[in-house]
N, C-alpha and C positions, 0 to 999 in steps of 0.2 A: 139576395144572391142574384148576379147576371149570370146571363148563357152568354157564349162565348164563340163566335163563327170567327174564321182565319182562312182568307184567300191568301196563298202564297201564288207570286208568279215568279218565277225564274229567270236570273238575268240581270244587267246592270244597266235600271230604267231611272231615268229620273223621276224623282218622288213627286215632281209637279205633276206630269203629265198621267199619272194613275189617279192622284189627287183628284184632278180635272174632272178623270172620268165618275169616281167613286165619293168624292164628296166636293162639288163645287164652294167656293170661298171657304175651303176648307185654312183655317190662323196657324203657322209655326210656331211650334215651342220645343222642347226636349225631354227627351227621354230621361229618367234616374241616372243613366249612367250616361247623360251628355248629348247622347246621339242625336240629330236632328229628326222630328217627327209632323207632320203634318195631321189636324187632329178638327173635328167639326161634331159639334153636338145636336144632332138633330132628333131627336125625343118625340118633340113635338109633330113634328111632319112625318119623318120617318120609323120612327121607333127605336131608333140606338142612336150609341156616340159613334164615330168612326175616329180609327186613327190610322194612320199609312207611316210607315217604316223601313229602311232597307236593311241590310245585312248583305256581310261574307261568310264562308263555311255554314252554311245553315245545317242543319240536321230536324228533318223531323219523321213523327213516325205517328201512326195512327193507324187502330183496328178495320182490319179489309170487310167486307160481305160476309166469309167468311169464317172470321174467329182469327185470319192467320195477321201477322203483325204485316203492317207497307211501313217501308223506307224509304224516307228521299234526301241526297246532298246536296242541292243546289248549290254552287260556287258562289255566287250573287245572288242575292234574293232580294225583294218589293213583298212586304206583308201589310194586308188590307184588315185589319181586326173590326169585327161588328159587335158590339155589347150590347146585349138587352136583357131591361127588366121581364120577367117572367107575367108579368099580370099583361104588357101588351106584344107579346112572343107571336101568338097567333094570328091575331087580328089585325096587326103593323107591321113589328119586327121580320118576320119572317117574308111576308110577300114581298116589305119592301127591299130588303136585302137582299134578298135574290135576283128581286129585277137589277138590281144594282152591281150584280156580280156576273150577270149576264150583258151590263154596261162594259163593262172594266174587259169582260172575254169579245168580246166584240168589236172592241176598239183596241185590243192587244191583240199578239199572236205567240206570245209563249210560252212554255210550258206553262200550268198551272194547279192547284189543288184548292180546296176546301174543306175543311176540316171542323167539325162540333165538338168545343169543349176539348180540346186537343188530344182527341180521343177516337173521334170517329170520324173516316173517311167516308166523305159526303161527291164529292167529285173529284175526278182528276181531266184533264188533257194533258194530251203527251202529242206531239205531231203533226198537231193541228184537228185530233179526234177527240171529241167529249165523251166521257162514262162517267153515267152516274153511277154511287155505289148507294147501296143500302136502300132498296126499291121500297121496301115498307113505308121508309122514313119520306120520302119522297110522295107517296099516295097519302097518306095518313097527312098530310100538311097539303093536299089537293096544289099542288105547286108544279106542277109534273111541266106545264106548259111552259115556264119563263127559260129552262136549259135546255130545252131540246137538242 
């Protein structure tokens, strides 16, 4: 079973240029239902696959700090998905995605969120301010430095 991280950023961005940031020589292929997806397997170096995606009407929602439900409808949406096997979560997966998600914020400017398992809300920016949510989760994976 993979864990499942989800940067959404907000907006109508071309898929290359998040590509660029979030998975260089990342290969085009499609989505089940057609959609074009940008997608790089990096296991080996990184610890996940990455796929990059856009979308209209998004809708997602995910558990806040705490307990109460976040919703968000971005009109246009760019989704960054990180899959990792659970045996290198810790020791790869995780550090490296986040530096990588702190690429992607850093080289963008809009809105954004991340989300575990589409379930728990992990970060947002709204404005141009970062918050993290779920501080445990963030200490407990010693990661606290790469989103400042």
């Amino acid at each position: 079973m993979a864990v499942e991280f989800r940067l959404t950023l907000a907006g109508d961005i071309p898929l290359g240029q998040v590509a660029e940031l979030a998975a260089p020589g990342a290969t085009e292929t499609r989505t089940t239902s057609g959609n074009r997806m940008l997608s790089a397997a990096l296991n080996e170096e990184r610890g996940y696959v990455v796929d990059v995606t856009s979308g209209i009407h998004g809708y997602y929602d995910a558990e806040d700090d705490d307990g109460s439900l976040w919703v968000w409808e971005p009109e246009t949406y760019v989704d960054v998905d990180f899959y990792m096997r659970k045996d290198v979560l810790a020791d790869r997966g995780i550090p490296h995605m986040l530096a990588t998600v702190a690429n992607v914020l850093d080289g963008r400017t809009e809105d954004a969120a991340l989300v575990l398992n589409g379930n728990w809300l992990l970060l947002t920016r709204v404005g141009g301010k970062r918050r993290k949510h779920r501080p445990t989760w963030w200490s407990h994976h010693e990661v606290d430095r790469d989103l400042a």
